[in-house]
Structures are given as C-alpha cells and as structure tokens.
Backbone as CSV, one residue per row, in Angstrom:
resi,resn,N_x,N_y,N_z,CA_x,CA_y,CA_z,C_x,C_y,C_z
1,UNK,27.763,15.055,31.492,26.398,14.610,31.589,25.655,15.376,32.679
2,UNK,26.080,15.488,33.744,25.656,16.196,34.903,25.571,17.580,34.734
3,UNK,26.132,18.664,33.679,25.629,19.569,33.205,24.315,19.728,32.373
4,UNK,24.191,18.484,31.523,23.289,18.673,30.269,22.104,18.451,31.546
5,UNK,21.911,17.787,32.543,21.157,17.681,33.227,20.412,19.000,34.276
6,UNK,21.634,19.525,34.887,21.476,20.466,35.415,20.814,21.649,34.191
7,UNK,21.136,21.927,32.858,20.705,22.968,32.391,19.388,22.782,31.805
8,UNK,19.073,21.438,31.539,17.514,20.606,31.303,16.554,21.105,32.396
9,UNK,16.953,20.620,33.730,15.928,20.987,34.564,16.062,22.402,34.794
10,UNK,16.897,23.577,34.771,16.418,25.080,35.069,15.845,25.071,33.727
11,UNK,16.059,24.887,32.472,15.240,24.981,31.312,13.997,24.880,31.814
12,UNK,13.783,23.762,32.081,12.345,23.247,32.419,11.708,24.342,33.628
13,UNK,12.387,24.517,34.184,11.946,25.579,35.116,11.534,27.010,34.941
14,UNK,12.292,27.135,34.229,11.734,28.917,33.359,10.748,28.494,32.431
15,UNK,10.719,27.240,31.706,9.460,27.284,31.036,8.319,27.120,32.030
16,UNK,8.292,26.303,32.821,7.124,26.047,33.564,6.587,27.236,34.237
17,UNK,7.977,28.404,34.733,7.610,29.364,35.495,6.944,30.167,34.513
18,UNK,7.035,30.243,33.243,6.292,31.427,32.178,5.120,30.828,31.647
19,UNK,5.153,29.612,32.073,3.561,28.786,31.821,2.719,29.296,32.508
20,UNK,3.191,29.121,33.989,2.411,29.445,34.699,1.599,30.854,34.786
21,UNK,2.693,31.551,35.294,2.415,32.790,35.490,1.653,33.799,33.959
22,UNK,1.790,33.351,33.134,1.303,34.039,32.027,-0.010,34.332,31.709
23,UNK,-0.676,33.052,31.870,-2.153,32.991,32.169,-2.545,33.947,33.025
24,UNK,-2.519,33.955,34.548,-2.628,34.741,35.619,-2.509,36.242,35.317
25,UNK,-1.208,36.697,34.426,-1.219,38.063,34.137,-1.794,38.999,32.874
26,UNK,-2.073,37.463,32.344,-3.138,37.858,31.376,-4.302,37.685,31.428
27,UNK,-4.899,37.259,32.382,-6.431,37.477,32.799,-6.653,38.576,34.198
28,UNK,-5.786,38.998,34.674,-5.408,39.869,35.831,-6.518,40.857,35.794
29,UNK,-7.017,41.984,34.699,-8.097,42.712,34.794,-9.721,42.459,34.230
30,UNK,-9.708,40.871,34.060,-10.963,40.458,33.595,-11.254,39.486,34.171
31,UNK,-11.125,39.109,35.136,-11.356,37.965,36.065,-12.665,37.539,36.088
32,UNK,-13.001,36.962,36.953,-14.882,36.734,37.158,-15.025,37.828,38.256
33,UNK,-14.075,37.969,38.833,-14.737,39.417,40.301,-14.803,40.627,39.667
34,UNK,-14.690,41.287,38.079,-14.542,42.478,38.011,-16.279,42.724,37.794
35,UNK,-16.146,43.926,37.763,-17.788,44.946,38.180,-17.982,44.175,36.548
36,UNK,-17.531,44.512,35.351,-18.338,44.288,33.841,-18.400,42.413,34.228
37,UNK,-18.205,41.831,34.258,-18.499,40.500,34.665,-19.447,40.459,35.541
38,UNK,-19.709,41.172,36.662,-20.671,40.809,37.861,-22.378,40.990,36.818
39,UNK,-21.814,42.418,36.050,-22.622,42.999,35.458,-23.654,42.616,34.582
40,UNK,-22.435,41.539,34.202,-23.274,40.801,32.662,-23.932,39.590,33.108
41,UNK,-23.504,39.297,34.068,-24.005,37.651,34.707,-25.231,38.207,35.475
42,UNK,-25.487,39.827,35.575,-27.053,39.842,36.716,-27.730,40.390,35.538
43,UNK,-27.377,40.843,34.276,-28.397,40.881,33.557,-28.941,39.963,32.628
44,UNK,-27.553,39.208,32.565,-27.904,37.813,31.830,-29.124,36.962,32.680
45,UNK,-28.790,36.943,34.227,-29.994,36.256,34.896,-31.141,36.973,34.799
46,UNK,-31.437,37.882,34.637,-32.749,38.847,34.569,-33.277,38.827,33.059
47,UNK,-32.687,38.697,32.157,-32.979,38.451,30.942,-33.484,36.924,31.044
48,UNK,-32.648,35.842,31.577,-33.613,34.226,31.476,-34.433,34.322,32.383
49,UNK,-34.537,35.383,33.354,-35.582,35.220,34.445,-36.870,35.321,33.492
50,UNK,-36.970,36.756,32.669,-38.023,37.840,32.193,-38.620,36.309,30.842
51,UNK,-37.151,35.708,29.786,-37.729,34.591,28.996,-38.389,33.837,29.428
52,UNK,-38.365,33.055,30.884,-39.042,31.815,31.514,-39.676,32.256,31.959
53,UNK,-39.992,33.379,32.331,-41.380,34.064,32.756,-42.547,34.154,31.729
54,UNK,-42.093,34.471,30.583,-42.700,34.857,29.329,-43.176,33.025,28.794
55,UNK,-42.702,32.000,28.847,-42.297,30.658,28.521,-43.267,29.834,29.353
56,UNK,-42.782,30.660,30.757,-44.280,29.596,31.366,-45.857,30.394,31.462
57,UNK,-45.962,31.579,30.935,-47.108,31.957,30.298,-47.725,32.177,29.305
58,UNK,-47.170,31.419,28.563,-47.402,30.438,27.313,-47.943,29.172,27.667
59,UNK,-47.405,28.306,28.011,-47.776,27.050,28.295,-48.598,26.935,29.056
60,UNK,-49.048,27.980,30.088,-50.130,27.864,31.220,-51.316,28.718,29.977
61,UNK,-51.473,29.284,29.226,-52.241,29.534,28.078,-52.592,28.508,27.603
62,UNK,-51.926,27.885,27.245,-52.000,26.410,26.512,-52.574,25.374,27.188
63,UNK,-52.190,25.107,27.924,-52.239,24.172,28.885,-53.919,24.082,29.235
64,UNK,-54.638,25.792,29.640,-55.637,26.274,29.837,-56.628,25.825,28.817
65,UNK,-56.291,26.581,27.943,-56.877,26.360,26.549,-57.359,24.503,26.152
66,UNK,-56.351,23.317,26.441,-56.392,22.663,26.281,-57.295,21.503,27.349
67,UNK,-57.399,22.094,28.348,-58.097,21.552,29.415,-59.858,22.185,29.346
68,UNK,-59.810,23.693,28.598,-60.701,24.192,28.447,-62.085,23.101,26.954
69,UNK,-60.513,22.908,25.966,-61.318,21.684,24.862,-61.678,20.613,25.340
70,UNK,-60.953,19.884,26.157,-61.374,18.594,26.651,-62.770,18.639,27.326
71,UNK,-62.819,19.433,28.390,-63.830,19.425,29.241,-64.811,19.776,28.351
72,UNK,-65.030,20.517,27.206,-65.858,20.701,26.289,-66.206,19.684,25.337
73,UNK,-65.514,18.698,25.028,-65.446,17.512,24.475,-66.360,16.736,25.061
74,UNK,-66.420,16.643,26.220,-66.922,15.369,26.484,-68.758,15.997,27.219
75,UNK,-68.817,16.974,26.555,-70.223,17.332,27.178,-70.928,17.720,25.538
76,UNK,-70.282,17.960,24.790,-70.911,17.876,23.528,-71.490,16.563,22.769
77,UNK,-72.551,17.002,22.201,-73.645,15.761,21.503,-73.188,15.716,19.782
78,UNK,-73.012,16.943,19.470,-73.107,17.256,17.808,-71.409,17.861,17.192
79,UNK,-71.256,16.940,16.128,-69.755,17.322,15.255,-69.711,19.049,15.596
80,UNK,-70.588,20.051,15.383,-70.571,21.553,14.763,-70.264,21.828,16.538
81,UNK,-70.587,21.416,17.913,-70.627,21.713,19.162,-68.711,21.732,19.289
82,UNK,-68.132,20.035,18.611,-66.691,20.017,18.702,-66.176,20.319,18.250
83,UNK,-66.533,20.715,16.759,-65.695,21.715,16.139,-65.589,22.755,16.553
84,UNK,-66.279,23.999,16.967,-66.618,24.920,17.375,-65.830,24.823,18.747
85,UNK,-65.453,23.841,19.454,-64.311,23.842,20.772,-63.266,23.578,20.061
86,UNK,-62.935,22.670,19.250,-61.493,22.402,18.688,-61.202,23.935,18.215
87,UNK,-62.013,25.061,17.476,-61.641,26.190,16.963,-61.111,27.331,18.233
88,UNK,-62.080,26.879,19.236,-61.763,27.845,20.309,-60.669,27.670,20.634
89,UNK,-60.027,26.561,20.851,-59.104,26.033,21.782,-57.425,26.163,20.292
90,UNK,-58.071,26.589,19.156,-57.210,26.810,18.276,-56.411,28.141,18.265
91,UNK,-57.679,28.965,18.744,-57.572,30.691,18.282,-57.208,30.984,19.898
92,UNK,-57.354,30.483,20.522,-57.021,30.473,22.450,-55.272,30.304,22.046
93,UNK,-55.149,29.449,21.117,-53.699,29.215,21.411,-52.842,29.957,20.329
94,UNK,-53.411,30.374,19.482,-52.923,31.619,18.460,-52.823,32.805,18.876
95,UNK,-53.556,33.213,20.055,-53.773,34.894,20.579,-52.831,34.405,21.922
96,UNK,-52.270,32.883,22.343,-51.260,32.993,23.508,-50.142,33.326,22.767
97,UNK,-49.738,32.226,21.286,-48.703,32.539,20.864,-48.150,34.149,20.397
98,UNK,-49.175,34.532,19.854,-49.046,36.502,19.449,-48.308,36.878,21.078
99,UNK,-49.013,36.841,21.974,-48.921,37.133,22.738,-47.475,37.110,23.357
100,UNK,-46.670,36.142,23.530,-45.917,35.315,23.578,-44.724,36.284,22.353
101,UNK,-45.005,36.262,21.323,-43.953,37.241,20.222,-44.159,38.234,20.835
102,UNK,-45.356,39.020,21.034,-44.793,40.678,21.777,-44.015,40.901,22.830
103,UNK,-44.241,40.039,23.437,-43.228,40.245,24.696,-41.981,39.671,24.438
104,UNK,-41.787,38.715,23.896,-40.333,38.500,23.530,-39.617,39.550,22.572
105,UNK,-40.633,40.321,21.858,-39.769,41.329,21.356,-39.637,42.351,21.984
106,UNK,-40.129,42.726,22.735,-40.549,43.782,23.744,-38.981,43.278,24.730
107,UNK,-39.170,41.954,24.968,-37.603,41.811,25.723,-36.402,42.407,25.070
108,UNK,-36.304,41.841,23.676,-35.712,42.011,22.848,-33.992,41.643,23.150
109,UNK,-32.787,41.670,22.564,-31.431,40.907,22.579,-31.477,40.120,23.891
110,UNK,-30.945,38.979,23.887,-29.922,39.276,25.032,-28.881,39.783,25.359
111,UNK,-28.349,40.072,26.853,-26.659,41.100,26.983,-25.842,40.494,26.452
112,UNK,-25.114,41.594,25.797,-23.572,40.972,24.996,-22.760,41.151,26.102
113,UNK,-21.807,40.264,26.328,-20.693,40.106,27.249,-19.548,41.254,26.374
114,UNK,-19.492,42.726,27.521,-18.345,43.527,26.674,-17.088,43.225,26.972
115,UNK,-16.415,42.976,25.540,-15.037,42.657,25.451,-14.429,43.820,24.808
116,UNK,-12.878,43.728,24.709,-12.290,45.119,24.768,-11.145,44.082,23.689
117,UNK,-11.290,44.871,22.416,-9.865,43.890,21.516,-8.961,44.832,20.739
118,UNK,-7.583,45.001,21.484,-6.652,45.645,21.120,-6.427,45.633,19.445
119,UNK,-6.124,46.750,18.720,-5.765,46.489,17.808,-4.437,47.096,17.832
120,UNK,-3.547,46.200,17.031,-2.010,46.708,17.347,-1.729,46.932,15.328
C-alpha cells in the first residue's frame, strides 16, 4: 500500500510539474511585455482615441443643431417659420452624419493583433 501511495503522489507531481510549467513556455515569446504587443495596444488606443474623437463631434453637431431648433421654436408665430427650423435642424444633422462617415472611413480598420500560426 505504501508504494501505490508513494508512486501516486510523484505521479501527481510530474503531472502538476508539466501543468505548470507548460503554459509559461508556451507563452515565453508573446507575453504582454513584447514590442508587437506594446505595439498593438498604442495603436489600438489611438485608433479609440481618433473614433471618440470623431463620436463626440457628432453629437456636439447634434446636440447644436438641436438646441439651435428649440430656441427657434419658441420664437416662431407661423407652421411654414417651424417647419422651415424642424428642416434646418434636419439637414444640420444629415451634413453632421456625412460628415461623421468620412472620417470614419478616412480612419478606416481597426489594428489587427499580429499573430504568427505554425503550419506543421
């Protein structure tokens, strides 16, 4: 009995030791500290920087536009005065949205994270 025991726990021990260590030597040249990782994470931030840049000048278009109808709203007498702001405040927000597609295409992808896949 005291054998089956003894050869259980070094069992257990070489497995645990190739558990361990396996992971570790298989992530060894792709870690989070290597240069293509640093790489992709500062252009990845510069890419959501350049989108939320683009995102909140949209909405400050909008936003504009929409503060621009109101205040026009309430100083108009005649249907053709509010229509004529509801249209502005329509085509204000059609020439943000255009606006808004050129530059997002103009950004164009985001970075692909480069991976490297052996073929055997």
């Amino acid at each position: 009995m005291r054998r089956f025991t003894s050869r259980s726990l070094v069992a257990l021990g070489v497995v645990l030791a190739l558990g361990l260590s396996t992971p570790a030597i298989a992530s060894a040249g792709s870690g989070p500290g290597s240069t293509s990782q640093k790489t992709f994470h500062q252009e990845r931030q510069a890419y959501n920087a350049s989108r939320q840049a683009i995102q909140m000048t949209f909405q400050s278009a909008v936003s504009s536009a929409r503060a621009t109808y109101f205040s026009a709203i309430t100083k108009t007498t005649s249907s053709a005065q509010r229509s004529g702001a509801r249209q502005a405040m329509e085509t204000a927000i059609i020439q943000a949205a255009a606006a808004r597609s050129v530059a997002l295409t103009a950004l164009g992808n985001p970075p692909v994270r480069f991976s490297i896949r052996l073929v055997r």
